[in-house]
PQR file of N, CA, C, O and H, with PARSE charges and radii, in Angstrom:
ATOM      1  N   UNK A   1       0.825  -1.189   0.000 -0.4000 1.5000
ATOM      2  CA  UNK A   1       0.000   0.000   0.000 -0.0000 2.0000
ATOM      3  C   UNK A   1       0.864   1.245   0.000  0.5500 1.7000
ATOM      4  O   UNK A   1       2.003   1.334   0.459 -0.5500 1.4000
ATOM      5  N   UNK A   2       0.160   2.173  -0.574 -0.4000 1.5000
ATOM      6  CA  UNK A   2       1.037   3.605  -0.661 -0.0000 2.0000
ATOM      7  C   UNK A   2       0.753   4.531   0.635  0.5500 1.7000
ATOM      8  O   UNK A   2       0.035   4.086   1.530 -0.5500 1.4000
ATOM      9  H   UNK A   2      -0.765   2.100  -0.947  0.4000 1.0000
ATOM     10  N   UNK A   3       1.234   5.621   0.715 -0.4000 1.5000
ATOM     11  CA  UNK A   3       0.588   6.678   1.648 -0.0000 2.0000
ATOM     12  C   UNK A   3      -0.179   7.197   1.343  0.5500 1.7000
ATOM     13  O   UNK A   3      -0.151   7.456   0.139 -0.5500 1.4000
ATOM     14  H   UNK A   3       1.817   5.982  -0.012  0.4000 1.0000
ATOM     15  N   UNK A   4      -1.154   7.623   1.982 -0.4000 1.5000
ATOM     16  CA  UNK A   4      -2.215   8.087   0.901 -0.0000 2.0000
ATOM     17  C   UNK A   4      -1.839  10.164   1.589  0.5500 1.7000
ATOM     18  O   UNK A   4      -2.152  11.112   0.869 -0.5500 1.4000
ATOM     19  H   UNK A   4      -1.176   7.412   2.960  0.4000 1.0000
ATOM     20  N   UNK A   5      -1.396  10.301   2.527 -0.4000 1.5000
ATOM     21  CA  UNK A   5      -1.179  11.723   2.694 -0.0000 2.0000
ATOM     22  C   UNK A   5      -1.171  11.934   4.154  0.5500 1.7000
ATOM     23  O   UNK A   5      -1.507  10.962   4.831 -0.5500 1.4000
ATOM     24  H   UNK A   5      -1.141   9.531   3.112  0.4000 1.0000
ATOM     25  N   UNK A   6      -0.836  13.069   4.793 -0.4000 1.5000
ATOM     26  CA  UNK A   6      -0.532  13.562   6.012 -0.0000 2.0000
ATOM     27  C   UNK A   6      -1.778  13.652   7.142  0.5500 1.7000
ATOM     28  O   UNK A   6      -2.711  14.395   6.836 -0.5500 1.4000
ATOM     29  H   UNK A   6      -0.562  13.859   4.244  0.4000 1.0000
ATOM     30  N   UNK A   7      -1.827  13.170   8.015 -0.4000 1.5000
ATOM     31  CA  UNK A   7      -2.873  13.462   9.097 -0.0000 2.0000
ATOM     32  C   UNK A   7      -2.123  13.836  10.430  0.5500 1.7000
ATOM     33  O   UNK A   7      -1.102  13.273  10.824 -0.5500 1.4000
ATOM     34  H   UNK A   7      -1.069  12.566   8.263  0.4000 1.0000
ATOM     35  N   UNK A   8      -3.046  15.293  11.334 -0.4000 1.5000
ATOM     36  CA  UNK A   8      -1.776  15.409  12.099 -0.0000 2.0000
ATOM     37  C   UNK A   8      -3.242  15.076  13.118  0.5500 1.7000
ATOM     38  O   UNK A   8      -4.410  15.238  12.763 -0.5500 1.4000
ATOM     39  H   UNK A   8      -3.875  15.751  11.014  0.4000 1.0000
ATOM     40  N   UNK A   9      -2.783  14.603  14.377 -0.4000 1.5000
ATOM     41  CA  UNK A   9      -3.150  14.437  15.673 -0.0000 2.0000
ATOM     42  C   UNK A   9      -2.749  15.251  16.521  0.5500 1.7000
ATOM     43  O   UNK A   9      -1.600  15.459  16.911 -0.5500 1.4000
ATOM     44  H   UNK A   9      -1.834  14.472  14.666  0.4000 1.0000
ATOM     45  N   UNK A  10      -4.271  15.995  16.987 -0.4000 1.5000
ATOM     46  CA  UNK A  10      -4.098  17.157  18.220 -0.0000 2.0000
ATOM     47  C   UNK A  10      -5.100  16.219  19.324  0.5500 1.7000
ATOM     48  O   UNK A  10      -6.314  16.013  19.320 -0.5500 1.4000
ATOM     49  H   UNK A  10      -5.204  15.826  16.670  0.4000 1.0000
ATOM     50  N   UNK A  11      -3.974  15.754  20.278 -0.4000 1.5000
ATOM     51  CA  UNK A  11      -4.698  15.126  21.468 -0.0000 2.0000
ATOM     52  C   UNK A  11      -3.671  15.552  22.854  0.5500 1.7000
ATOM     53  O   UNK A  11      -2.478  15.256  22.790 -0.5500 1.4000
ATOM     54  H   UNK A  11      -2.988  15.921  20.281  0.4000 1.0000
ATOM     55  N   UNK A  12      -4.154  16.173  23.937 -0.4000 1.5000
ATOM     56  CA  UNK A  12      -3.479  15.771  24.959 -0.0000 2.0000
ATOM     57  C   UNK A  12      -3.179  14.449  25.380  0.5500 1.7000
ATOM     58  O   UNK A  12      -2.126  14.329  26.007 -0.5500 1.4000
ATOM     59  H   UNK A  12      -5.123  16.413  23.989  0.4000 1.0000
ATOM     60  N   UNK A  13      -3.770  13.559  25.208 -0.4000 1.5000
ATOM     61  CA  UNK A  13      -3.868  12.577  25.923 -0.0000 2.0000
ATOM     62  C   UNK A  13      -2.876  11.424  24.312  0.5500 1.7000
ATOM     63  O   UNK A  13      -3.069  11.123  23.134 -0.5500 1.4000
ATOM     64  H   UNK A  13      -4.625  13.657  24.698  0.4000 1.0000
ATOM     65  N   UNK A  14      -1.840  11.206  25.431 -0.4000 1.5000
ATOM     66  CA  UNK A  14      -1.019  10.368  24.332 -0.0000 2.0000
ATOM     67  C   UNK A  14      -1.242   8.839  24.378  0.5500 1.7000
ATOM     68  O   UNK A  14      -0.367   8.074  23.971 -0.5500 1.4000
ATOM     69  H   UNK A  14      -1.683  11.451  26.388  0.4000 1.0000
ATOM     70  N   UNK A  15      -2.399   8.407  24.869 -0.4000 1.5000
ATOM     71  CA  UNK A  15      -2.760   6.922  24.519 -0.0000 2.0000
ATOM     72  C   UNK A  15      -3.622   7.136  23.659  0.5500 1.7000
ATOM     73  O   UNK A  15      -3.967   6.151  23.006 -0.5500 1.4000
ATOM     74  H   UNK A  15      -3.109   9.028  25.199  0.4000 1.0000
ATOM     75  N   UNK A  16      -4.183   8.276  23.387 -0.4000 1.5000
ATOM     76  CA  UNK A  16      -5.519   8.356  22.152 -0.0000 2.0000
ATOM     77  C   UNK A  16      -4.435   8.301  20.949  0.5500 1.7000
ATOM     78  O   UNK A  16      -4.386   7.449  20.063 -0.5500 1.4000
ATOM     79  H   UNK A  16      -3.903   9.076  23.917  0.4000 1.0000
ATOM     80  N   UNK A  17      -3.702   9.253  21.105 -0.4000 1.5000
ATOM     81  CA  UNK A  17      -2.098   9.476  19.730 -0.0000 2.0000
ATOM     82  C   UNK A  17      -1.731   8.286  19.531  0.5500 1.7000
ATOM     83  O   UNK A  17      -1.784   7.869  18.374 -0.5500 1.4000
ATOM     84  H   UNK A  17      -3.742   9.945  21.825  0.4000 1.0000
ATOM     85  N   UNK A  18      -1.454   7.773  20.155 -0.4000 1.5000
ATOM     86  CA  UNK A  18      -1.036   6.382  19.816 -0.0000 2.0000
ATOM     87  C   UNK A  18      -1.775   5.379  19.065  0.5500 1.7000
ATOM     88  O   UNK A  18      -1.549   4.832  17.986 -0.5500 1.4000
ATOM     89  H   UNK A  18      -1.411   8.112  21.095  0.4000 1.0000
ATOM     90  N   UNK A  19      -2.933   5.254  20.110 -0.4000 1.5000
ATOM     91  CA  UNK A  19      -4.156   4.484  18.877 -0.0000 2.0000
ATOM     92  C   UNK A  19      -4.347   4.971  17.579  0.5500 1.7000
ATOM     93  O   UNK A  19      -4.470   4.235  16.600 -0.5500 1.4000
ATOM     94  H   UNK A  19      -3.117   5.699  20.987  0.4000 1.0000
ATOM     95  N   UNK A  20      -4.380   6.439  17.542 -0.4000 1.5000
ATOM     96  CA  UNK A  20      -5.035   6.922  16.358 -0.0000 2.0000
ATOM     97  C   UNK A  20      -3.573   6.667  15.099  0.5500 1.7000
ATOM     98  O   UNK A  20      -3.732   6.451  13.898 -0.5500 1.4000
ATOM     99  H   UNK A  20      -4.280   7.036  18.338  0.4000 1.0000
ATOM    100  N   UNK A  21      -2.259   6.771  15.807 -0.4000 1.5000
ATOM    101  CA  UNK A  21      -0.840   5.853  14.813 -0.0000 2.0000
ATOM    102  C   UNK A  21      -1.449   4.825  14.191  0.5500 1.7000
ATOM    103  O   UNK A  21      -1.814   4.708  13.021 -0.5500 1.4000
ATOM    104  H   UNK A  21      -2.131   6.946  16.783  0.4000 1.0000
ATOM    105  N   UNK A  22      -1.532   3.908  15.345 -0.4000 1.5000
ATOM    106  CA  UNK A  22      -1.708   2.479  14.783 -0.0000 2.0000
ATOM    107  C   UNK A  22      -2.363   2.268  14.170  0.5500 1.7000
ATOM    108  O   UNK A  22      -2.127   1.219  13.570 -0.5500 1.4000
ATOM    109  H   UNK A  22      -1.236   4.003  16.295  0.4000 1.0000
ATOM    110  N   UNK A  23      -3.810   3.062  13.734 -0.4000 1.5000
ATOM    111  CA  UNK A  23      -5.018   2.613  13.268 -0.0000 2.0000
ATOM    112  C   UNK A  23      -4.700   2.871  11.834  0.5500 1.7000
ATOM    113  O   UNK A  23      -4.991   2.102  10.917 -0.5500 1.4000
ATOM    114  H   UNK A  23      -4.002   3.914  14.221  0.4000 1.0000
ATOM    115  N   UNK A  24      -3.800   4.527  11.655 -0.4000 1.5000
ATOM    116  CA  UNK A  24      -3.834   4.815  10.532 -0.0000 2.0000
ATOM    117  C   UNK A  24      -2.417   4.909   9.804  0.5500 1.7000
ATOM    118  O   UNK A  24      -2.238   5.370   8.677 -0.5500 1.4000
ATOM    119  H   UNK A  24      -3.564   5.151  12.400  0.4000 1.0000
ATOM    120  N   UNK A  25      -1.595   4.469  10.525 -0.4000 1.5000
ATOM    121  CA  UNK A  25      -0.034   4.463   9.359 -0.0000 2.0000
ATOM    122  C   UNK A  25       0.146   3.418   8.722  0.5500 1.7000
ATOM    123  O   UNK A  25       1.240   2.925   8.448 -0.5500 1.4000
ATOM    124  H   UNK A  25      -1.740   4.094  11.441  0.4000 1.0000
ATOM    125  N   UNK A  26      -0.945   2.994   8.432 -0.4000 1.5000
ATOM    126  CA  UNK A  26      -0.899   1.738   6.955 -0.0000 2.0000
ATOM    127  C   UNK A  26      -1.126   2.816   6.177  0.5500 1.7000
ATOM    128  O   UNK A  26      -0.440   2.863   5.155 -0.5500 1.4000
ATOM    129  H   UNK A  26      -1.834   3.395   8.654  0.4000 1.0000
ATOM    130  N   UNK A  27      -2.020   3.846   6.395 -0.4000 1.5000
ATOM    131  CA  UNK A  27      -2.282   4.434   4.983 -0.0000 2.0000
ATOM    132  C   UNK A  27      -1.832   5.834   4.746  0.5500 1.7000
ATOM    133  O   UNK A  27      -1.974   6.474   3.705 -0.5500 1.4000
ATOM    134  H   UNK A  27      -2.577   3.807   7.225  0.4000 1.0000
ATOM    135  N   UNK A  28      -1.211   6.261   5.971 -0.4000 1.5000
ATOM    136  CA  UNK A  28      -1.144   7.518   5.910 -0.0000 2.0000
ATOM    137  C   UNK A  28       0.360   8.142   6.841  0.5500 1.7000
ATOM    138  O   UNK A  28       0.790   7.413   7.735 -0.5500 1.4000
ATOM    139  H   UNK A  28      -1.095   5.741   6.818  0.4000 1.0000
ATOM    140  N   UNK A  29       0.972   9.295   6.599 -0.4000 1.5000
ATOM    141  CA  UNK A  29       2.080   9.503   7.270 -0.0000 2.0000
ATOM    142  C   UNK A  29       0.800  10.230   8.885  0.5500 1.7000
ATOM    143  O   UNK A  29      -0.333  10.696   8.768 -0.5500 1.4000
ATOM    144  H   UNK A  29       0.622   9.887   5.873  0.4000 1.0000
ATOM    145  N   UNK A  30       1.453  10.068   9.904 -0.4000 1.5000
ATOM    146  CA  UNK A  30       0.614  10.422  10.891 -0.0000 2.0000
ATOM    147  C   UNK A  30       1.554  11.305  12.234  0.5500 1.7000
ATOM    148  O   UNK A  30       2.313  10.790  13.055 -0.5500 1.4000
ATOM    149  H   UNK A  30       2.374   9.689   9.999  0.4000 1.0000
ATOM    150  N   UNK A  31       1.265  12.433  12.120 -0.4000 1.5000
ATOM    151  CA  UNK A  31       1.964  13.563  13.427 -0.0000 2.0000
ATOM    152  C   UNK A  31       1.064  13.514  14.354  0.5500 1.7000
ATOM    153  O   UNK A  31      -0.138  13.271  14.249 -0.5500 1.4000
ATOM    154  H   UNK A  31       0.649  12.852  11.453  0.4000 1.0000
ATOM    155  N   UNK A  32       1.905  13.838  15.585 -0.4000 1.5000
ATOM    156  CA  UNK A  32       1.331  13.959  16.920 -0.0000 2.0000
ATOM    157  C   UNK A  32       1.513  15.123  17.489  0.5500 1.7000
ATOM    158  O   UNK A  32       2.726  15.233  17.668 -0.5500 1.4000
ATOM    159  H   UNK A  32       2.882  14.035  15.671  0.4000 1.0000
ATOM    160  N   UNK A  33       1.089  15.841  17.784 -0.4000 1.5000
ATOM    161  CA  UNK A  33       0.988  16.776  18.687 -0.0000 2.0000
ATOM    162  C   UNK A  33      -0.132  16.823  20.423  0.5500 1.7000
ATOM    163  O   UNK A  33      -1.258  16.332  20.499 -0.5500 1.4000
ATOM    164  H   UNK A  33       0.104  15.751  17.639  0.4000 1.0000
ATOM    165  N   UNK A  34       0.467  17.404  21.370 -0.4000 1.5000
ATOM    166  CA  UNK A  34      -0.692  17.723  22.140 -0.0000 2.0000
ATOM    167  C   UNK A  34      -1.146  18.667  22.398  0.5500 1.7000
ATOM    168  O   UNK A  34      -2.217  18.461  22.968 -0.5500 1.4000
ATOM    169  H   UNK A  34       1.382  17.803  21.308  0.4000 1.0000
ATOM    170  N   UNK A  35      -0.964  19.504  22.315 -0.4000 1.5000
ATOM    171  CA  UNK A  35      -1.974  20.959  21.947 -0.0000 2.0000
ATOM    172  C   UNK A  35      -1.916  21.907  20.571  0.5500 1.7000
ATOM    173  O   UNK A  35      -0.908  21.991  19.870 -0.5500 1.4000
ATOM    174  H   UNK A  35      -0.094  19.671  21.853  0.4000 1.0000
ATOM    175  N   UNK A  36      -2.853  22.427  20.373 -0.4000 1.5000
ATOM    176  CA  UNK A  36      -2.630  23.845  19.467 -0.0000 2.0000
ATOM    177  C   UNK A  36      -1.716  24.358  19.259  0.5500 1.7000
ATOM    178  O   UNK A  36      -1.278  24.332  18.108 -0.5500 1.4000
ATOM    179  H   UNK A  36      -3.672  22.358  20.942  0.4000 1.0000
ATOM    180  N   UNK A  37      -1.038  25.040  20.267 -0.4000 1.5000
ATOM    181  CA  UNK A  37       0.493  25.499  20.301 -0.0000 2.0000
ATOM    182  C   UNK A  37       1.336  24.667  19.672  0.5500 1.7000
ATOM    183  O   UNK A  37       2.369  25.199  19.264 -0.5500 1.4000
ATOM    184  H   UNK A  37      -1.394  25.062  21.201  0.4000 1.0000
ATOM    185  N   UNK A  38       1.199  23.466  19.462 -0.4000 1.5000
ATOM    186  CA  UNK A  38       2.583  22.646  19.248 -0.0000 2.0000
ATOM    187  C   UNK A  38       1.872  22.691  17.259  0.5500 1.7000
ATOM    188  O   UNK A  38       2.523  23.061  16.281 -0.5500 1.4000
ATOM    189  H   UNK A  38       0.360  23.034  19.793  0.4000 1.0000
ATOM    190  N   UNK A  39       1.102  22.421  17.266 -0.4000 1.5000
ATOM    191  CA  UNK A  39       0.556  21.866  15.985 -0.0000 2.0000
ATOM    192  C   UNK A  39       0.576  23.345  15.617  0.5500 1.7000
ATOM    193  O   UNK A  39       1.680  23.388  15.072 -0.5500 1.4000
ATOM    194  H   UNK A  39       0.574  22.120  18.060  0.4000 1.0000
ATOM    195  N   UNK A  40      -0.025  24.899  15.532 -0.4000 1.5000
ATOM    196  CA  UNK A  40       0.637  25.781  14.738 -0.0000 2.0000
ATOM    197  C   UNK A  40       1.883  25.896  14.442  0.5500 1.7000
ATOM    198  O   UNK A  40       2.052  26.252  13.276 -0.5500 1.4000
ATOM    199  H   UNK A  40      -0.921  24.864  15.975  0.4000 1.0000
ATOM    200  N   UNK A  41       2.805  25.739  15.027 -0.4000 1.5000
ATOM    201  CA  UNK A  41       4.240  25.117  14.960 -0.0000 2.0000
ATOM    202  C   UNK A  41       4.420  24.147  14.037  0.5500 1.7000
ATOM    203  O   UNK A  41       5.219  24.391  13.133 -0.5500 1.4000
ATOM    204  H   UNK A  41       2.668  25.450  15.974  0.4000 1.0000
ATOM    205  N   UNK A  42       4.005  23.366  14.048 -0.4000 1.5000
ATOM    206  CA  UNK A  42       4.089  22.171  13.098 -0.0000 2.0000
ATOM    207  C   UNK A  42       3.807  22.250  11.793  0.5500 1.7000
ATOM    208  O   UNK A  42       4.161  21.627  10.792 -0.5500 1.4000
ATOM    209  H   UNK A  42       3.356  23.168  14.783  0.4000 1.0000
ATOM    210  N   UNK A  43       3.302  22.889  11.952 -0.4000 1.5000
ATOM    211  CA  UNK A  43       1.963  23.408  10.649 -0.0000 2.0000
ATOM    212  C   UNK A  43       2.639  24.369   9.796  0.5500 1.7000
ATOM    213  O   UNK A  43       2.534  24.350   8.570 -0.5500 1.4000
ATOM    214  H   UNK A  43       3.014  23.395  12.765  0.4000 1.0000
ATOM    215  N   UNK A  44       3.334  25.213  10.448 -0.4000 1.5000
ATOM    216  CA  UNK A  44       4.392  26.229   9.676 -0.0000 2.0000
ATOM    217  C   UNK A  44       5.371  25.505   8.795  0.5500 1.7000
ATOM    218  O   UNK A  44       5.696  26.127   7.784 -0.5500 1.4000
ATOM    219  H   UNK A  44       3.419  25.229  11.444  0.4000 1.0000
ATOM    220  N   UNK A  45       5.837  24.472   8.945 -0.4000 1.5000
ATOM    221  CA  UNK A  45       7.111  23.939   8.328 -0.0000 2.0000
ATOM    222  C   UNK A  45       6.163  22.580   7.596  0.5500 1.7000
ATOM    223  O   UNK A  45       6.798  21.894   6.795 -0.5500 1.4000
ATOM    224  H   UNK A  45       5.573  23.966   9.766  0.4000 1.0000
ATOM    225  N   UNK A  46       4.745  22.203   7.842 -0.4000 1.5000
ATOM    226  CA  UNK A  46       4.571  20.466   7.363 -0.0000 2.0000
ATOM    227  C   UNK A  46       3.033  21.010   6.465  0.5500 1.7000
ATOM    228  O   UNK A  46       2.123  21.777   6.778 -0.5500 1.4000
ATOM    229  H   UNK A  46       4.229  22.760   8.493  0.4000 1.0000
ATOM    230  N   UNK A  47       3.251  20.363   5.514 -0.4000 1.5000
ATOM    231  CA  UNK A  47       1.795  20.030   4.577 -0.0000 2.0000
ATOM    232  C   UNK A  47       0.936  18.725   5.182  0.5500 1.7000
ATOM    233  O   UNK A  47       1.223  17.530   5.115 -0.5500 1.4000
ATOM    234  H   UNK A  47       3.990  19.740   5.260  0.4000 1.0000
ATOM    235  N   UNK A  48      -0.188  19.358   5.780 -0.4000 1.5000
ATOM    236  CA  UNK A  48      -0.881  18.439   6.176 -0.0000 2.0000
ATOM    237  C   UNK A  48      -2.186  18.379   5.484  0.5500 1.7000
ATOM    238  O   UNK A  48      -2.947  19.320   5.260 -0.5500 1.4000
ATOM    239  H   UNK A  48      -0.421  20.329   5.835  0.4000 1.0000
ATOM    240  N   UNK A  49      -2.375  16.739   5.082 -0.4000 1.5000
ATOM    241  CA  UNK A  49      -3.845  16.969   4.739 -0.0000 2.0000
ATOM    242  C   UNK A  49      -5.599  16.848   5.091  0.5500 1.7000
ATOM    243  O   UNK A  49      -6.677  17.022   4.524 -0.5500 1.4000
ATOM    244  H   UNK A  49      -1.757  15.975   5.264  0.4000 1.0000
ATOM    245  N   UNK A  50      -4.890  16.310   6.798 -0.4000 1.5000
ATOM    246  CA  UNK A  50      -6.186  16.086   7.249 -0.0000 2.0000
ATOM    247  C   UNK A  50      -5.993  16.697   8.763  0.5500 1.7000
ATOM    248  O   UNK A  50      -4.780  16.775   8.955 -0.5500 1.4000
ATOM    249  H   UNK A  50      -4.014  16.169   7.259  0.4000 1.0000
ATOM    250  N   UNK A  51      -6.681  17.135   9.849 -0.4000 1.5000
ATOM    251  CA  UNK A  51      -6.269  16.917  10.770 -0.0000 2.0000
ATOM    252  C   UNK A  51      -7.516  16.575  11.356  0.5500 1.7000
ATOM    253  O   UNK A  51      -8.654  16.768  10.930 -0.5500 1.4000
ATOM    254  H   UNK A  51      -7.667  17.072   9.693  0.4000 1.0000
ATOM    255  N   UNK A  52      -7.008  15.884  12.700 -0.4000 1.5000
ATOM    256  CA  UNK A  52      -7.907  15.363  13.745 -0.0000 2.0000
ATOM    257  C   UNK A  52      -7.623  15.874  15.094  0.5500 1.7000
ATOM    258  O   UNK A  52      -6.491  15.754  15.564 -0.5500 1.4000
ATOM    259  H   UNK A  52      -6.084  15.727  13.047  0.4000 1.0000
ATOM    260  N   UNK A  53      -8.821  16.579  15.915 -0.4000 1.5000
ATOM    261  CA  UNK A  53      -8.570  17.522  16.836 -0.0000 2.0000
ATOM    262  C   UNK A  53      -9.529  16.985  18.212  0.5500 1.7000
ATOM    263  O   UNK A  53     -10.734  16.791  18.051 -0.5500 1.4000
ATOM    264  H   UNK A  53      -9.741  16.676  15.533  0.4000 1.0000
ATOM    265  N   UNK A  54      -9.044  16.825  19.213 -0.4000 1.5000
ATOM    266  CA  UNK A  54      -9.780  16.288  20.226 -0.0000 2.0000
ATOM    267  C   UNK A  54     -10.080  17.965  21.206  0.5500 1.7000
ATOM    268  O   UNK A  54     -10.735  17.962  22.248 -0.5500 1.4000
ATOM    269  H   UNK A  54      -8.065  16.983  19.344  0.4000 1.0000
TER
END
């Protein structure tokens, strides 16, 4: 399988980050972040194409 594109993860809680890895890096490159702050940061330098926000 290919990548299909970028999903970033905004969770405090790093057992949700984790699940949400495993579920989806068969298909997709997958970032973690835990807050806002970190992910505008992230976001400046990375093309993302989906994000998921708790």
């Amino acid at each position: 399988m290919s990548i299909q594109g970028t999903i970033l993860v905004v969770d405090d809680e790093v057992r949700s980050q984790d699940a949400l890895r495993r579920v989806l890096r068969e298909d997709f490159e997958v970032l973690c972040v835990g807050n806002a702050t970190d992910a505008e940061k992230l976001l400046e330098g990375e093309i993302v194409h989906a994000i998921l926000c708790d």
